[in-house]
C-alpha positions as CSV (number, residue, x, y, z in Angstrom):
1,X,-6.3,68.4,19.7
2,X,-5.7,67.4,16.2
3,X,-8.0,65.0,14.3
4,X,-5.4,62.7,12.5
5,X,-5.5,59.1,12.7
6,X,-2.0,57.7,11.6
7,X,0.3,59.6,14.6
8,X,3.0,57.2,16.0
9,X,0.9,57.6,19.8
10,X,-2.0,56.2,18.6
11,X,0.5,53.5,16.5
12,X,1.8,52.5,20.1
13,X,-1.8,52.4,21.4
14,X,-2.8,49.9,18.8
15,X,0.0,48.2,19.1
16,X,-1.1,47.7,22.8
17,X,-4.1,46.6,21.8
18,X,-2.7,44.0,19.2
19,X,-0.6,42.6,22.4
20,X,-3.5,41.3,24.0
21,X,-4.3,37.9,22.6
22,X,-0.1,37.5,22.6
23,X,-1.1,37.9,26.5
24,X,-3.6,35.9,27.0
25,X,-2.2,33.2,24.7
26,X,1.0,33.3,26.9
27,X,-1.2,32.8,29.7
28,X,-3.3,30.0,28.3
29,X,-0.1,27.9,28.1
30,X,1.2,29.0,31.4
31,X,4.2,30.8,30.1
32,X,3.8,33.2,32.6
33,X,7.6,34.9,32.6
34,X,6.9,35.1,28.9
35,X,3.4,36.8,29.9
36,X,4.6,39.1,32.5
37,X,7.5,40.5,29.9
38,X,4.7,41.2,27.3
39,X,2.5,42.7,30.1
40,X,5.5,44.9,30.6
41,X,5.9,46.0,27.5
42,X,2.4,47.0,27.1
43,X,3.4,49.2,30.0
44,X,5.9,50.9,28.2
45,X,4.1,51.4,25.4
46,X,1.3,53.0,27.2
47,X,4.1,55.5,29.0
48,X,5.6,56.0,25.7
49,X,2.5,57.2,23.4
50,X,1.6,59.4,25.9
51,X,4.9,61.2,26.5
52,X,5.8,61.2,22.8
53,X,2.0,62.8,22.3
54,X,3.2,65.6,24.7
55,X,6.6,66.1,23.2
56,X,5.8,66.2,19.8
57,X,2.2,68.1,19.8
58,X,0.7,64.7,18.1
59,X,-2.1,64.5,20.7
60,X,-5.3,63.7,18.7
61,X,-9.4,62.7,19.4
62,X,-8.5,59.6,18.6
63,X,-5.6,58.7,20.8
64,X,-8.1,60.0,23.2
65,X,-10.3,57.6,22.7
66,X,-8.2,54.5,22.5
67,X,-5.7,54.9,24.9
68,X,-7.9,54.6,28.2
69,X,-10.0,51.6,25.7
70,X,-6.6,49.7,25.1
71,X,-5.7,49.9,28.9
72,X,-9.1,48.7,30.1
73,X,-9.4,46.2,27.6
74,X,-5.6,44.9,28.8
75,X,-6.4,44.9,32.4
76,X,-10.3,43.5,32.0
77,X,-8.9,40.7,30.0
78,X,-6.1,39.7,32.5
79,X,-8.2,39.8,35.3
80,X,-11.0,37.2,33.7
81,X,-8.2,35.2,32.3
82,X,-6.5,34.7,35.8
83,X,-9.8,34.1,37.2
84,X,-10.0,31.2,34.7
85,X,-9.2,27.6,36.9
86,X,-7.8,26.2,33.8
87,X,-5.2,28.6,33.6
88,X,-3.5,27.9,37.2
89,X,-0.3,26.8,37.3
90,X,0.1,23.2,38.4
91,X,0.7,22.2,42.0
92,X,-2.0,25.2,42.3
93,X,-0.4,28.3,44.6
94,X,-2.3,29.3,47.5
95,X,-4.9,31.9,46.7
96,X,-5.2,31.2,43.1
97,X,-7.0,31.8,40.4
98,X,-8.1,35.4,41.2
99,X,-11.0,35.3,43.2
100,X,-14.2,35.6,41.2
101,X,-15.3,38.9,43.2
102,X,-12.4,40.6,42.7
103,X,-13.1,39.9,38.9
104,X,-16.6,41.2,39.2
105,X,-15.5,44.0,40.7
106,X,-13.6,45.4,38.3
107,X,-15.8,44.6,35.6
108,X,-18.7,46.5,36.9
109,X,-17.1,49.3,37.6
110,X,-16.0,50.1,34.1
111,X,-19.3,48.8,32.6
112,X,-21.0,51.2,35.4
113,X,-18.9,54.4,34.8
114,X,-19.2,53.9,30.4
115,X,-23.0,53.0,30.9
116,X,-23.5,56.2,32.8
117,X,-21.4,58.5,31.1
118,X,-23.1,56.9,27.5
119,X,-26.4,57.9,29.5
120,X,-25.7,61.2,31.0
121,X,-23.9,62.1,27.0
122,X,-27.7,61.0,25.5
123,X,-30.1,63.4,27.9
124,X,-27.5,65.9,28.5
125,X,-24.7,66.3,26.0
126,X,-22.5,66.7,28.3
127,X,-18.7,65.8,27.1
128,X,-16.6,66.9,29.6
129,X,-15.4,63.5,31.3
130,X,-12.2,63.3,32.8
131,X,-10.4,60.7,35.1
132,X,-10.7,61.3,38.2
133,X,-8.0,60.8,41.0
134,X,-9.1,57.7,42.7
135,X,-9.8,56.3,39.1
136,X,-6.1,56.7,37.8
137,X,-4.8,55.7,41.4
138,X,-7.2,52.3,41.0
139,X,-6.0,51.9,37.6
140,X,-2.2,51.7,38.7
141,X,-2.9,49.5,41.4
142,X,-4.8,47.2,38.6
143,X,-1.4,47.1,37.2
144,X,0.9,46.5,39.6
145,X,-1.8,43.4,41.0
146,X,-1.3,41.8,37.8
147,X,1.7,42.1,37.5
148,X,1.9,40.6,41.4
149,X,0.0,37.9,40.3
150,X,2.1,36.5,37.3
151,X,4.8,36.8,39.9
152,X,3.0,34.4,42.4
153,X,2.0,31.8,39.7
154,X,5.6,31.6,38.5
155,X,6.8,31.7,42.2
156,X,4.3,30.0,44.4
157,X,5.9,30.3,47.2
158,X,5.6,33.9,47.0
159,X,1.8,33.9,46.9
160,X,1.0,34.7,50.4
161,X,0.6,38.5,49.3
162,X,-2.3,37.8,47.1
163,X,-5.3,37.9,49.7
164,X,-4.1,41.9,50.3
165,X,-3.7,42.4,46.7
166,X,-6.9,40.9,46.1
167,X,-8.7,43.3,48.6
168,X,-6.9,46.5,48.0
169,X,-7.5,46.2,43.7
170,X,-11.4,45.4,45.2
171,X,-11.6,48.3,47.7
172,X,-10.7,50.7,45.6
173,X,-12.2,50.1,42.1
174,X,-15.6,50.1,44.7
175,X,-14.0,53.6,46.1
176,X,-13.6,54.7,42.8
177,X,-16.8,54.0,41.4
178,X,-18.4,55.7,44.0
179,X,-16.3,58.5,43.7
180,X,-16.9,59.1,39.8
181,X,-20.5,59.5,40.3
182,X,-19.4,62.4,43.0
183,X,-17.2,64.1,40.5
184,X,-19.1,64.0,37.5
185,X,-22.2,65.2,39.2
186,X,-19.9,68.2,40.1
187,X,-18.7,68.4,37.0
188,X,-22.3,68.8,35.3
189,X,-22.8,71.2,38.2
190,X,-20.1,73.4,37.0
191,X,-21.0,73.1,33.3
192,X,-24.5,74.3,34.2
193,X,-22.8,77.0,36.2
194,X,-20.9,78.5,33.5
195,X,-23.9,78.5,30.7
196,X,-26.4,79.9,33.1
């Protein structure tokens, strides 16, 4: 793990970053095609850092650090956004904007899982957080609900698949949560384990 800053990953993962008030500006003025191509594009660039990291040994503790912070930050702001009544498309679909819950939901569950990891990282030093399984498979569903979402405000016929999306982002971001307390207790477990 190499501590350089300027690495073409971590370029990409800025880059990310920088797309976000493209995004929500997009969304703002209801350009949601326009929204749902930059959306995609911060998926490839999230893909791409990460393979390129891989292939050419450019992994680094920063990259570390921003990646996961780019993609929350991406999918924390859509979610709000979406939430947002102003920014419904006009005639209003069914089931939109994104329920306020499901919003919620996903917000606490990040703010919940840093809060406790800055916690447990002040009265025990521990450092050895990783994503867990039913974190990364919540994060991809995250993903693919947004990008259902634009879908159904540009197509509002189409938006009688929300109320499943809605329920299955908020079921498992709660299953998740619960989960990472689970695994990082075992994970402190094992840590004590091995300097005993």
């Amino acid at each position: 793990m190499s501590s350089r800053v300027i690495t073409v990953p971590n370029l990409l993962t800025m880059f990310r970053m920088g797309l976000i008030p493209v995004f929500v500006s997009l969304l703002f003025y209801q350009k949601f095609v326009w929204a749902l191509a930059v959306f995609a594009l911060a998926g490839v660039t999230d893909g791409l850092d990460g393979l390129l990291a891989r292939r050419f040994d450019q992994s680094s503790h920063l990259g570390r650090i921003l990646d996961p912070i780019a993609d929350k930050l991406l999918l924390v702001t859509s979610f709000i956004v979406l939430s947002l009544p102003a920014i419904s498309p006009k005639p209003l679909p069914r089931h939109f904007p994104v329920p306020f819950w499901v919003t919620a939901t996903v917000i606490s569950r990040d703010v919940f899982i840093i809060v406790g990891a800055l916690a447990i990282n002040i009265m025990t030093g521990f450092r050895g957080f990783r994503p867990s399984l039913p974190g990364k498979v919540s994060t991809v569903v995250q993903i693919i609900a947004i990008a259902a979402i634009l879908v159904a405000a540009r197509f509002p016929i189409l938006s009688g698949y929300l109320p499943t999306v809605y329920t299955t982002v908020f079921a498992l971001a709660v299953i998740s949560g619960v989960h990472y307390v689970l695994f990082v207790s075992h994970l402190l477990n094992e840590e004590r384990g091995q300097s005993e």
